[in-house]
FILO-730099 format. One line per 4 residues: number of its first residue (from 0); their letters; for each residue z, x, y of N, C-alpha, C, CB. Coordinates in steps of 0.2 Angstrom, whole numbers, plus 5000, padded with zeros to 4 digits. Glycine has a CB too. Layout:
NUM = a = Z/X/Y/Z/X/Y/Z/X/Y/Z/X/Y ~ ... $
REM end
This chain:
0 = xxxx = 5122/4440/4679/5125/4443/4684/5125/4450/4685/5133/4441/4684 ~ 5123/4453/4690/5122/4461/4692/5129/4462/4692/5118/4464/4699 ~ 5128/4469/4691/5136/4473/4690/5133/4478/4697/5138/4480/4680 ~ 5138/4483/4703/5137/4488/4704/5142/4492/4703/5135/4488/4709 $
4 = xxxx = 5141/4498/4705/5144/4503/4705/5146/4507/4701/5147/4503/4709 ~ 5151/4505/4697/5155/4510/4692/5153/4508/4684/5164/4508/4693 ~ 5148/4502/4683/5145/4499/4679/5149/4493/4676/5142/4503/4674 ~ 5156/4492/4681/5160/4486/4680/5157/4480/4684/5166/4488/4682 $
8 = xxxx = 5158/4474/4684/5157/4469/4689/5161/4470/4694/5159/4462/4687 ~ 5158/4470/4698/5164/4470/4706/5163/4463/4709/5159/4477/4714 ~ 5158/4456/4704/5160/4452/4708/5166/4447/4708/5156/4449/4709 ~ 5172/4447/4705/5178/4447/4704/5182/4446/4711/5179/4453/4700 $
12 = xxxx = 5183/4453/4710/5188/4455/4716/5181/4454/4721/5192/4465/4715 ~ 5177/4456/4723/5172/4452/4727/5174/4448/4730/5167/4448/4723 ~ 5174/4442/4726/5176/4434/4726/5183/4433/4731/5179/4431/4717 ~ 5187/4436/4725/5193/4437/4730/5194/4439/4736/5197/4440/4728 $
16 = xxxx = 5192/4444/4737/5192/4448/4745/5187/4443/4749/5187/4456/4746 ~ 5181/4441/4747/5178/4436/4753/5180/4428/4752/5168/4437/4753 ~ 5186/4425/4747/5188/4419/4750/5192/4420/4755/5191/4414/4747 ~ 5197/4428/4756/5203/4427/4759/5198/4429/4768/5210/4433/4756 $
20 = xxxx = 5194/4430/4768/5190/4430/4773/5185/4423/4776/5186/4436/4770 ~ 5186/4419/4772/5184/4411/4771/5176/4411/4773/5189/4405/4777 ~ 5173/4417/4768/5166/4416/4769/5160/4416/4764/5166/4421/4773 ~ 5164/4412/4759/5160/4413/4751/5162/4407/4747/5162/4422/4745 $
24 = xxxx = 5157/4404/4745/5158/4397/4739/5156/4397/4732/5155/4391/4742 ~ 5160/4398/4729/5156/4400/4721/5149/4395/4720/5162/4400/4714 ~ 5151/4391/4723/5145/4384/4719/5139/4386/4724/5148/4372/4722 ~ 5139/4391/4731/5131/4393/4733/5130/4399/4730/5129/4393/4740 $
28 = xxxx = 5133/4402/4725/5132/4409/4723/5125/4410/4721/5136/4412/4717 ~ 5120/4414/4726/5114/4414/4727/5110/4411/4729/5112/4415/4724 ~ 5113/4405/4733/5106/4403/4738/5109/4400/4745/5102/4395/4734 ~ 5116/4405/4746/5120/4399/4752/5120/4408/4756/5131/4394/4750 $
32 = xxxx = 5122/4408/4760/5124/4412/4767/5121/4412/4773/5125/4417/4766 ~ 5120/4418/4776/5119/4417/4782/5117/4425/4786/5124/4413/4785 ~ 5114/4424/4791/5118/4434/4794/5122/4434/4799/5112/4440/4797 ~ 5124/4430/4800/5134/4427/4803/5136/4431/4796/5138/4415/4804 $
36 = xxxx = 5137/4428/4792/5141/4429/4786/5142/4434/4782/5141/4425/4783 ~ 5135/4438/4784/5133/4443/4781/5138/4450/4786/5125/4443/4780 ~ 5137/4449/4793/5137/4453/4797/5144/4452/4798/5132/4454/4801 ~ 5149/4445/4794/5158/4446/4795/5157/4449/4791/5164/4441/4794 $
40 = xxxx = 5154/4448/4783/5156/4453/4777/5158/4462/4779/5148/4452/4769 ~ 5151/4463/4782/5150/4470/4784/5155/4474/4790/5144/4470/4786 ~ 5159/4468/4793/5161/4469/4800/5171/4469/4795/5156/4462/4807 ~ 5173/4467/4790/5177/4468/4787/5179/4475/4784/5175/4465/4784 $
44 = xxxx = 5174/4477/4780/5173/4482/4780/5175/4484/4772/5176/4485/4785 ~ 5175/4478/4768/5177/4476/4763/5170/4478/4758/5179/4470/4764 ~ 5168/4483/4751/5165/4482/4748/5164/4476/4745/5166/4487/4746 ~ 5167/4474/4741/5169/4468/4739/5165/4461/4741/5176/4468/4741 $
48 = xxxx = 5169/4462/4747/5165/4455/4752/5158/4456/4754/5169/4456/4760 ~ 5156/4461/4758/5148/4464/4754/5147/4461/4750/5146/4469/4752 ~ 5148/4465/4743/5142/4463/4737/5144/4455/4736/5143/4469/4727 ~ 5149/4451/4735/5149/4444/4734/5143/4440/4741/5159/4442/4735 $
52 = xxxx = 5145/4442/4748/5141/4439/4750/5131/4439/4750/5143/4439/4756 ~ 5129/4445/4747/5123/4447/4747/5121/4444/4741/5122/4455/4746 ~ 5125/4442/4734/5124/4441/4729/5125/4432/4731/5127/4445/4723 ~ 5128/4428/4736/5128/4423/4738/5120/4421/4740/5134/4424/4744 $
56 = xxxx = 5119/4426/4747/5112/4425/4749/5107/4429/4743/5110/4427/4757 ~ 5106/4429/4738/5101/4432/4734/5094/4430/4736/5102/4431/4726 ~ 5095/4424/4737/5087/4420/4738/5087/4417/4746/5085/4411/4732 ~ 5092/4418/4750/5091/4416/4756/5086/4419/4760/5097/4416/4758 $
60 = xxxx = 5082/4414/4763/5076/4416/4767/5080/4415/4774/5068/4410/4767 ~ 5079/4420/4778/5083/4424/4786/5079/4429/4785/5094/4425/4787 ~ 5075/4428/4794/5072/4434/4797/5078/4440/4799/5067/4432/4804 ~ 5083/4436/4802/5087/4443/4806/5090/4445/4797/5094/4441/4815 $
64 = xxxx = 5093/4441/4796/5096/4449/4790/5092/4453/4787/5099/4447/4783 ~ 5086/4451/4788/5083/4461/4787/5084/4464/4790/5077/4463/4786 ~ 5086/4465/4797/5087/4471/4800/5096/4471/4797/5085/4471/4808 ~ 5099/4467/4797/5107/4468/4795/5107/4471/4789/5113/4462/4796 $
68 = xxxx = 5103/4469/4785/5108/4473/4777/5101/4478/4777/5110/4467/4768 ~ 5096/4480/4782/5094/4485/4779/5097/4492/4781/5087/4485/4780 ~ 5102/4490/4784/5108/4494/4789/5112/4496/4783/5113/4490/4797 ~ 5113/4494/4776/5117/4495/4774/5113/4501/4766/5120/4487/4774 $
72 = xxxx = 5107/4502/4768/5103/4506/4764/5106/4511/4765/5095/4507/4765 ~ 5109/4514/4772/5111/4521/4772/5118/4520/4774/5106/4525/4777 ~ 5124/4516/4770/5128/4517/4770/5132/4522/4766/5129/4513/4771 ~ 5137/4523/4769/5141/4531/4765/5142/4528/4758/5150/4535/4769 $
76 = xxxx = 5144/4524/4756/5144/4519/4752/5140/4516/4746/5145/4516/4756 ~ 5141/4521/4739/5136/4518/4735/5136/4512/4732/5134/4523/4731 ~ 5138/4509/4731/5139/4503/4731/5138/4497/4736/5143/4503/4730 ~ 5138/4500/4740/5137/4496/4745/5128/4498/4747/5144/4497/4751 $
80 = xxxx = 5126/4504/4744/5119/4505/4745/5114/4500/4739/5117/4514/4745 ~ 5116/4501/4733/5117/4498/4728/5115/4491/4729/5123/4499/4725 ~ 5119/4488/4731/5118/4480/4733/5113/4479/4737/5125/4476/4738 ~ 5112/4481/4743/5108/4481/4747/5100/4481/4743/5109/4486/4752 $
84 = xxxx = 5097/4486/4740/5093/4487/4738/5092/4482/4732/5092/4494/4738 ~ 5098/4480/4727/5095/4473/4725/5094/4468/4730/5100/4470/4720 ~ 5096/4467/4735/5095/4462/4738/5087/4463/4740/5100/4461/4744 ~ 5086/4468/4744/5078/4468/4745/5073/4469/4741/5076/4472/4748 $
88 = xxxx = 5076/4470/4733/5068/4468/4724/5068/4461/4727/5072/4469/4711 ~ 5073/4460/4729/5069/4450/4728/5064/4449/4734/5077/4442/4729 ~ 5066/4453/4740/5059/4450/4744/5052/4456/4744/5062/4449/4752 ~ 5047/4454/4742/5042/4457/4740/5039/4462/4746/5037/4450/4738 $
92 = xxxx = 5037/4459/4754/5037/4461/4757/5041/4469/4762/5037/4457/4757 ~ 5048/4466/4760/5053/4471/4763/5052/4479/4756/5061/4467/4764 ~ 5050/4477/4752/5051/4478/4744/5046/4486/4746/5045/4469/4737 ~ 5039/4484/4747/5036/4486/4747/5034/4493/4751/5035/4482/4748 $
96 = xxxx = 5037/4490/4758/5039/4494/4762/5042/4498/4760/5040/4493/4766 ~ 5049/4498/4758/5055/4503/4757/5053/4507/4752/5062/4501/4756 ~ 5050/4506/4747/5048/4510/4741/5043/4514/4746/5043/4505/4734 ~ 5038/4512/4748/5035/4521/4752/5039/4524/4755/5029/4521/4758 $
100 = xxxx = 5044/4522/4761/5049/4524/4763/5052/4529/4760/5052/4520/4764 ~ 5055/4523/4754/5059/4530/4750/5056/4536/4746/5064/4527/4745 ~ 5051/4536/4743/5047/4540/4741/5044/4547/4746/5043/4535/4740 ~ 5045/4542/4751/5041/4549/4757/5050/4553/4757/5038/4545/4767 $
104 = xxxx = 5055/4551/4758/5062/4555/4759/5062/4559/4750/5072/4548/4762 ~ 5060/4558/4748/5063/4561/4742/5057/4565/4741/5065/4556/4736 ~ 5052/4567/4744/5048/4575/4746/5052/4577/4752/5037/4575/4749 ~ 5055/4574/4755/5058/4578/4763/5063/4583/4760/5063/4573/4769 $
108 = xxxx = 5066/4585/4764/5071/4593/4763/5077/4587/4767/5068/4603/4770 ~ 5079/4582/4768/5086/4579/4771/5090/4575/4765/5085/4575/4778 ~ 5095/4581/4762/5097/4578/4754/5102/4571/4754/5102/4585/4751 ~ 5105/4569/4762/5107/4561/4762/5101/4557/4759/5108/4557/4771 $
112 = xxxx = 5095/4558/4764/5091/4552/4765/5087/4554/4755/5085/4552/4774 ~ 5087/4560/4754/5085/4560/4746/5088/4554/4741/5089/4568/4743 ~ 5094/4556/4742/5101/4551/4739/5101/4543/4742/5108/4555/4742 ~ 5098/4544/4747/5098/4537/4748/5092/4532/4745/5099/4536/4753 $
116 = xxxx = 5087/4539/4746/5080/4535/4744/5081/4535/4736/5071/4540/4747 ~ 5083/4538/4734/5085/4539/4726/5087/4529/4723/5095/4547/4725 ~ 5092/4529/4728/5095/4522/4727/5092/4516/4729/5101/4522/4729 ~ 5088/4518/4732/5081/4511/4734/5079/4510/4727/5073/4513/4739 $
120 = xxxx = 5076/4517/4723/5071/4515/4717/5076/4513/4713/5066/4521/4714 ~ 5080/4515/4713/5089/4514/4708/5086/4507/4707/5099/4514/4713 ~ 5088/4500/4712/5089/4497/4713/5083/4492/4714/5092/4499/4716 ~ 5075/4497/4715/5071/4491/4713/5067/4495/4706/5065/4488/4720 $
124 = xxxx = 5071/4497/4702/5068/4496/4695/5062/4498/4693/5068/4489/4695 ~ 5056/4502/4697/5048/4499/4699/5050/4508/4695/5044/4496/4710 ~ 5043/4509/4690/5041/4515/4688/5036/4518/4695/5038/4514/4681 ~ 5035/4514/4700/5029/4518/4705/5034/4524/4709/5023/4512/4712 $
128 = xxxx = 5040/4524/4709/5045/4531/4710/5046/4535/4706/5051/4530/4711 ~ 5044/4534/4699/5045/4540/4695/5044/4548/4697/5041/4540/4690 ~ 5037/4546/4698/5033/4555/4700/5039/4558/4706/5024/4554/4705 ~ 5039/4555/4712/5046/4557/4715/5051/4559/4715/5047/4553/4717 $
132 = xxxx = 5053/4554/4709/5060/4556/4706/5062/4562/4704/5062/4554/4701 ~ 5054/4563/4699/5057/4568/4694/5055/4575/4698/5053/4568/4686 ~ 5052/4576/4702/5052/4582/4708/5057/4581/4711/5046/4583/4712 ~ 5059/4578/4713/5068/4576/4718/5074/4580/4712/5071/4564/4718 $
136 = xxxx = 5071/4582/4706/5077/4581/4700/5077/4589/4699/5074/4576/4692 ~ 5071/4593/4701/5070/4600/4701/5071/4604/4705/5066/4602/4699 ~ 5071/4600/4712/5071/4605/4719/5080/4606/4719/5068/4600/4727 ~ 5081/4614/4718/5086/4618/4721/5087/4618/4727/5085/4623/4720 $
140 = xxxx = 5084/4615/4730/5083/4615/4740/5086/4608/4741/5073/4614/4744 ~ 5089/4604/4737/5091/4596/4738/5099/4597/4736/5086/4591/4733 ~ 5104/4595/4739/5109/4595/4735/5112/4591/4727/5114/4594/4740 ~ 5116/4594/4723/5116/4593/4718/5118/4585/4717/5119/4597/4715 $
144 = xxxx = 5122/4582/4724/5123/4575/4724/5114/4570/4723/5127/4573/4732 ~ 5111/4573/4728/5105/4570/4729/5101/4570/4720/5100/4577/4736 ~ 5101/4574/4720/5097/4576/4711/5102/4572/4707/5096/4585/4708 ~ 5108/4571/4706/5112/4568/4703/5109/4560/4703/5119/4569/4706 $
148 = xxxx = 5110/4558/4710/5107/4552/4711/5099/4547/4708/5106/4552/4717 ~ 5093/4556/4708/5087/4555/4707/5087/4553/4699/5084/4561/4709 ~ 5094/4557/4696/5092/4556/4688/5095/4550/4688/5095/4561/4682 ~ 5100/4548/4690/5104/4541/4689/5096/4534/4690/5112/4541/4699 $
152 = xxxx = 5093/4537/4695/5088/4530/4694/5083/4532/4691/5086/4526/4702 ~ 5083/4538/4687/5079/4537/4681/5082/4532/4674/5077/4543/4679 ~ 5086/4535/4676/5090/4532/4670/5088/4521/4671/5102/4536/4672 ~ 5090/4522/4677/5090/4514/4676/5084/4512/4678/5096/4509/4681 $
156 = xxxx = 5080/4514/4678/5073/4511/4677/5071/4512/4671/5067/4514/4681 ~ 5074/4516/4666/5074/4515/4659/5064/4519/4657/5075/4504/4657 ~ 5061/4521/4660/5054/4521/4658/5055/4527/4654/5049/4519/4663 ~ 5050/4528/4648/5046/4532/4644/5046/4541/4651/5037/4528/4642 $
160 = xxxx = 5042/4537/4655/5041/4544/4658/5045/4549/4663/5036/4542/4661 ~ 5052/4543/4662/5057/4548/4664/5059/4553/4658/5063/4543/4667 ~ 5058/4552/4655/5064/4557/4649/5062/4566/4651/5061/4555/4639 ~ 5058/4568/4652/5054/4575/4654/5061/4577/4658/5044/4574/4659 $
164 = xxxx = 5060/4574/4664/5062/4575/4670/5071/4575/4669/5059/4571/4675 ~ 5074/4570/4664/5082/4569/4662/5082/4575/4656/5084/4559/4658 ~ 5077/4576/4654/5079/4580/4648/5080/4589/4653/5072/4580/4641 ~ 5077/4588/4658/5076/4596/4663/5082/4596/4665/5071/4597/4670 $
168 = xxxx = 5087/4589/4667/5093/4591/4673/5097/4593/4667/5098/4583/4678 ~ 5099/4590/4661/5103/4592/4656/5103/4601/4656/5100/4589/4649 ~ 5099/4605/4658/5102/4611/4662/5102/4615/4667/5101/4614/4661 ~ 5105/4606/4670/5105/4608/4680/5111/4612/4681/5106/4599/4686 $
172 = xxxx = 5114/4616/4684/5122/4621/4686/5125/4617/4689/5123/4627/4691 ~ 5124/4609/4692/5131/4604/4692/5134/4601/4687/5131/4599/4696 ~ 5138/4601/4685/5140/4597/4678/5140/4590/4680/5147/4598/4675 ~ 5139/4588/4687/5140/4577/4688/5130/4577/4686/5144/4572/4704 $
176 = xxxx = 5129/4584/4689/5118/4580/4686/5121/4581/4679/5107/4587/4689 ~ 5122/4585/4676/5121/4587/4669/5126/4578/4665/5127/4597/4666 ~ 5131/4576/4665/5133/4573/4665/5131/4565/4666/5136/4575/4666 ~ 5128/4565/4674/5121/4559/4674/5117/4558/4668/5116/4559/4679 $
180 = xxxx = 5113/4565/4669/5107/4563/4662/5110/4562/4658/5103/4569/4660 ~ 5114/4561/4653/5116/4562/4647/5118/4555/4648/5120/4569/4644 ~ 5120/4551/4652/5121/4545/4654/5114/4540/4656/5125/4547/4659 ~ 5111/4545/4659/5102/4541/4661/5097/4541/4654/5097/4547/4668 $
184 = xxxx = 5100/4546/4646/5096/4545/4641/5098/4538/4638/5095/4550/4636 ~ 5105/4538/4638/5108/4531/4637/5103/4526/4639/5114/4529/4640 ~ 5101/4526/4642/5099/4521/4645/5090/4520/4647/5103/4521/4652 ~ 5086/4525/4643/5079/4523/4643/5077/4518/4638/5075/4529/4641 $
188 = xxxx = 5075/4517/4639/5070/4510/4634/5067/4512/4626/5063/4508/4639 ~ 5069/4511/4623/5067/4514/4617/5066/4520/4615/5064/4512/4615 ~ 5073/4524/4618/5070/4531/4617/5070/4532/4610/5074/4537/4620 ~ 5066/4539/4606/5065/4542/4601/5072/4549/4601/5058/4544/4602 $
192 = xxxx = 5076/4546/4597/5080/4548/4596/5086/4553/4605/5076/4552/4590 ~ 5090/4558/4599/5093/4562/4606/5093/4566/4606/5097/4562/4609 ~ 5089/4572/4603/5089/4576/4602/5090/4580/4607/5084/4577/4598 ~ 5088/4580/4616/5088/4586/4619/5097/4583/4622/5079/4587/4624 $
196 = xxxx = 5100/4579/4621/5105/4579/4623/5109/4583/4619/5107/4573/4623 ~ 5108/4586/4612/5113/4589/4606/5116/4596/4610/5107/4591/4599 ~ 5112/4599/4617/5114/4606/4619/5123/4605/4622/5106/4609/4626 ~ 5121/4596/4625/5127/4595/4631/5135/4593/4625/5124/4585/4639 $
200 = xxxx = 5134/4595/4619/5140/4593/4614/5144/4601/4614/5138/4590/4605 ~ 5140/4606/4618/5145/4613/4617/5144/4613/4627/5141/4622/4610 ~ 5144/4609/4630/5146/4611/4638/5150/4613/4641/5147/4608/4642 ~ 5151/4615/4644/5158/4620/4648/5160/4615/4650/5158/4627/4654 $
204 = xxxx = 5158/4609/4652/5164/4602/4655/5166/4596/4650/5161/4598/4663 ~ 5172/4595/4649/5173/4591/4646/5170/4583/4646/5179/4591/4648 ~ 5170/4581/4652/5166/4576/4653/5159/4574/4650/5166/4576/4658 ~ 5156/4580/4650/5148/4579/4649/5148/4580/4640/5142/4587/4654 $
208 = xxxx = 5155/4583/4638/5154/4586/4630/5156/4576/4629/5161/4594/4625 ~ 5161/4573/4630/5162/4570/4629/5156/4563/4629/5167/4571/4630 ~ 5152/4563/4634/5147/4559/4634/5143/4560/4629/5144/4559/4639 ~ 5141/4565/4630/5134/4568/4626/5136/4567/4617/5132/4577/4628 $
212 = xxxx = 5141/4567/4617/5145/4564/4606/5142/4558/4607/5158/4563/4602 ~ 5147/4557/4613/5144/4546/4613/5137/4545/4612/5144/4542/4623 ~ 5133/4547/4617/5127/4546/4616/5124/4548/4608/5124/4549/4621 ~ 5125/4553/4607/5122/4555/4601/5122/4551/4593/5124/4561/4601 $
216 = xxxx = 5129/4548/4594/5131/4545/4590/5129/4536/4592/5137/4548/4588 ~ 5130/4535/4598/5123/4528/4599/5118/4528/4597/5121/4526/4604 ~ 5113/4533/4596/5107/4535/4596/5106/4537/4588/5105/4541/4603 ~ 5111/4539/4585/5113/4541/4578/5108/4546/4578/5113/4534/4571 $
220 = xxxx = 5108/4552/4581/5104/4558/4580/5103/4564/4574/5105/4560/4586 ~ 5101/4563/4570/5103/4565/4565/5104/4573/4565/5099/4561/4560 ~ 5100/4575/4572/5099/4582/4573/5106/4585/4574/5093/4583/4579 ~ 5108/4582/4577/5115/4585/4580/5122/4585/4574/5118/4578/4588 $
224 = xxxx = 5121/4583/4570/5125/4582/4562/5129/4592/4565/5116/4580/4551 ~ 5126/4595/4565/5131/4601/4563/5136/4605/4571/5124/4609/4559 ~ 5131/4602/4575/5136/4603/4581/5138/4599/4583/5134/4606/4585 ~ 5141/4593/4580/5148/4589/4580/5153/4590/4576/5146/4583/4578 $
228 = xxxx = 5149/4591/4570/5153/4593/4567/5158/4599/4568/5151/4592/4562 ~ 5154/4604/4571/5160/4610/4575/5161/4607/4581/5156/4619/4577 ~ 5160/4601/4586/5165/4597/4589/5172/4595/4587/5163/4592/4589 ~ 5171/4590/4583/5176/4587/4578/5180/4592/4577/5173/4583/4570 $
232 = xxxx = 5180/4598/4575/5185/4603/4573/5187/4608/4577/5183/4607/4570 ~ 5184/4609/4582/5187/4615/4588/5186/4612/4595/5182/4625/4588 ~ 5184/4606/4597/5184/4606/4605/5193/4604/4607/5177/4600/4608 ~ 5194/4606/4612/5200/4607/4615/5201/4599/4616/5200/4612/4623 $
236 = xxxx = 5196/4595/4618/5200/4590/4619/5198/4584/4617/5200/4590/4625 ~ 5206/4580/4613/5204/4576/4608/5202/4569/4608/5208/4577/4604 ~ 5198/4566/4613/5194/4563/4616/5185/4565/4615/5197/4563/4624 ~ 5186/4574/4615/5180/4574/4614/5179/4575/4607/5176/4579/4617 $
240 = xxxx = 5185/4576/4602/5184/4577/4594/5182/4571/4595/5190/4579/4588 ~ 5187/4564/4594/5186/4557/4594/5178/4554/4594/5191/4554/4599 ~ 5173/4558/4599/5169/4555/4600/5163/4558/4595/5169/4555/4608 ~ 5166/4564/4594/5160/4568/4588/5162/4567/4583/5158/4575/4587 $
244 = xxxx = 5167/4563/4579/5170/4560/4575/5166/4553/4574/5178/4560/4577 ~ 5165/4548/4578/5164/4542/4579/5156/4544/4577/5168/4539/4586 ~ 5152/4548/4581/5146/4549/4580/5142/4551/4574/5145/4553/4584 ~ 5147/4555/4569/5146/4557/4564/5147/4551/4558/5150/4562/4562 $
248 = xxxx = 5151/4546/4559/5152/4540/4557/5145/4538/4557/5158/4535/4561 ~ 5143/4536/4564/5135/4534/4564/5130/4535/4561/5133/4535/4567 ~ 5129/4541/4561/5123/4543/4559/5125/4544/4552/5121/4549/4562 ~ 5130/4543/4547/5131/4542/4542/5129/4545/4536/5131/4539/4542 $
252 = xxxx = 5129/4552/4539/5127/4557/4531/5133/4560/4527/5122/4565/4534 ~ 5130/4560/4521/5137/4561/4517/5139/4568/4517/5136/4558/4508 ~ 5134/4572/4517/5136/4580/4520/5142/4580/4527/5127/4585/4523 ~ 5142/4575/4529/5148/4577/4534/5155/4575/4531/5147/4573/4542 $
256 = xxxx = 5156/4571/4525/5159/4571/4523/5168/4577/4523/5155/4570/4519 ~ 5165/4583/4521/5170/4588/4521/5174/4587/4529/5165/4596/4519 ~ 5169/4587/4533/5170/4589/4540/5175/4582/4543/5161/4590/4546 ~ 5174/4576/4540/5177/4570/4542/5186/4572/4537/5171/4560/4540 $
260 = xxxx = 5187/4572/4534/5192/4573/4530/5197/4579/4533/5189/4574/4522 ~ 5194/4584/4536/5198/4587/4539/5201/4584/4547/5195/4593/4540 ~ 5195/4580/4549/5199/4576/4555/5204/4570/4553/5193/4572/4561 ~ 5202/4567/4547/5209/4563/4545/5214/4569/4547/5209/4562/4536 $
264 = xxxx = 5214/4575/4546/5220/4577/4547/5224/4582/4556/5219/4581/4540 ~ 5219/4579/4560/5219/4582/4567/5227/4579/4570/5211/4579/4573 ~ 5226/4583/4575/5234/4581/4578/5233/4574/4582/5237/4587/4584 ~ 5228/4570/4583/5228/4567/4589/5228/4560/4582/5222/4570/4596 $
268 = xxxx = 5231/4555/4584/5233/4550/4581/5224/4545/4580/5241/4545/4587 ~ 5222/4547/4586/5216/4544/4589/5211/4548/4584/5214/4545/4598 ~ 5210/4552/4584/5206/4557/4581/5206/4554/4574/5209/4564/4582 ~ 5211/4554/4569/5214/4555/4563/5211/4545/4564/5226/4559/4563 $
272 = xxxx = 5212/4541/4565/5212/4535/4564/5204/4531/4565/5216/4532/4569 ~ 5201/4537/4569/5192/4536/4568/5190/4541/4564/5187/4535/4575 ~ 5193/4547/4560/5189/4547/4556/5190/4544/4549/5188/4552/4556 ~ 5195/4541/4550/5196/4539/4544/5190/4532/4542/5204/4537/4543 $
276 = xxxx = 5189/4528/4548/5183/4523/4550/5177/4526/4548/5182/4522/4557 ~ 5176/4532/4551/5169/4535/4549/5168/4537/4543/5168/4539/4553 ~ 5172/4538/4539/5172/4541/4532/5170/4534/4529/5180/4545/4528 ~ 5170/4528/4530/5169/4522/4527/5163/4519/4528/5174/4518/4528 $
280 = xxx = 5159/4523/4536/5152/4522/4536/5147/4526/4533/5151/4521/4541 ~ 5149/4533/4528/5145/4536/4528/5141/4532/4522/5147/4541/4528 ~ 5134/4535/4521/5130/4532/4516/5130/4534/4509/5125/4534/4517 $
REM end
C-alpha cells in the first residue's frame, strides 16, 4: 500500500472521508472508479477522498481522467500532488510525457512549477531526473521550498547518484533543505556509510540536529562517534541528547563507554533510560 505525504498512511482516514461521501468500495481498491468519481473526490475538496479514490482507480483505463487528475499535478497541495504523480508511474504514456515536462520546469526560473516538477520525479521514481534535480538543488535563484522538494525526490528515488547533490544541500541557509537531506540520505539505497551527515549533529536548528543522531546512528557511522558524543552532553535539547545517545548505542564502540555513563545521569528520564540501553549494546 503507498503511504503519502507525512510518510504516514493517509488511506485510513481516506477511507473514511470518501464512504461518507458514498464514493469508494474497499473490495475495488485499485481497479474500480471513474472520472465522475474522481472529479466528486476533487470537487469535495477532501485530501483524503483524493488519495482513497486515485488509489481506487490505480489501474483504471479512462481517457478523460487524464485531463482531471493531471489538474491535480499543480495543486497547492503536496499530497494531493504526490498522489497524482503515483497515479500517472502506472500509465507509461502519460509517464513519459510529464517526465520531460517536469524536467524542462526544473531548468526554468518559476520556483512553483520547480517544486512541482520536483514531485513528478518524486513520484515516478525514474533516475532519468537526477541530472535535473541536482542543479534544481544548487540554484540560489529557486526558492528554498523548491530545492527542498528537489532533494526530497532525491531522497526517494534512492539512487547512488543522488548523494553528491544531498550531500551539497546539507549546507544549504534553510534549515527545512538542510533537514530534507539528512532525511533524503536515509533513504539512498545502500549508502556507504554517513559520514557527510556528521557536520548537521552541531546545526543551529534543532530539528536537523536531531535527525542527523538518527540517521547516523541508523547508518552506525562510526565517524561521528566523538561529535555525539559532545551531543549526548551539551545539546540543549533532550530529544536531541536521546538521539546521540541511542546512536552511540549503535555504532557500539566501547570508547563511548565513559560518555554513555554520564547520560545515565542527564535530567531527562528519556535520556537517562536509553543510555542505559545503549551501554548494553556496546562491544
Amino acid at each position: 500500500m503507498m503511504t503519502f505525504g507525512t510518510g504516514k498512511s493517509l488511506l485510513v482516514p481516506a477511507l473514511c472521508s470518501a464512504f461518507l461521501l458514498g464514493i469508494v468500495s474497499v473490495a475495488e481498491a485499485g481497479r474500480g472508479g471513474s472520472d465522475e468519481r474522481i472529479r466528486g473526490a476533487i470537487a469535495s475538496g477532501s485530501v483524503g477522498a483524493i488519495i482513497a479514490e486515485l488509489e481506487r482507480a490505480e489501474f483504471l483505463v479512462c481517457g478523460p481522467c487524464i485531463k482531471t487528475v493531471m489538474q491535480l499535478l499543480d495543486d497547492e497541495r503536496y499530497e494531493v500532488r504526490e498522489v497524482a504523480a503515483w497515479w500517472f508511474a502506472r500509465r507509461p504514456a502519460q509517464k513519459k510525457e510529464l517526465l520531460e515536462r517536469a524536467i524542462g520546469h526544473l531548468y526554468g526560473t518559476d520556483s512553483i512549477k520547480a517544486r512541482n516538477a520536483a514531485d513528478i520525479l518524486s513520484g515516478f521514481r525514474h533516475p532519468d531526473g537526477i541530472d535535473a534535480l541536482e542543479q534544481a538543488v544548487s540554484r540560489s535563484d529557486l526558492s528554498a521550498e523548491a530545492r527542498k522538494h528537489a532533494v526530497r525526490a532525491l531522497g526517494h528515488i534512492g539512487h547512488q547518484r543522488g548523494t553528491v547533490a544531498i550531500a551539497a544541500a546539507m549546507a544549504d541557509v534553510d534549515a527545512g533543505v538542510r533537514l530534507e537531506a539528512a532525511t533524503a540520505w536515509n533513504e539512498i539505497r545502500q549508502p556507504q556509510g554517513a559520514a557527510p551527515v556528521i557536520v548537521l549533529l552541531g546545526d543551529s536548528n534543532v530539528l536537523v540536529r536531531r535527525k542527523a543522531a538518527a540517521v547516523v546512528g541508523r547508518l552506525r557511522e562510526a565517524g561521528a562517534r566523538t561529535a555525539l558524543e559532545a551531543q549526548s552532553a551539551n545539546d540543549e535539547d533532550a530529544r536531541a541528547r536521546r538521539n546521540a545517545v541511542w546512536a552511540l548505542g549503535r555504532i557500539g564502540d566501547p570508547a563511548s563507554r565513559p560518555a554513555l555513563e554520564v547520560a545515565t545521569t542527564d535530567p531527562s528520564r528519556l535520556v537517562r533510560a536509553t543510555a542505559r540501553a545503549a551501554l548494553r549494546m556496546l562491544r
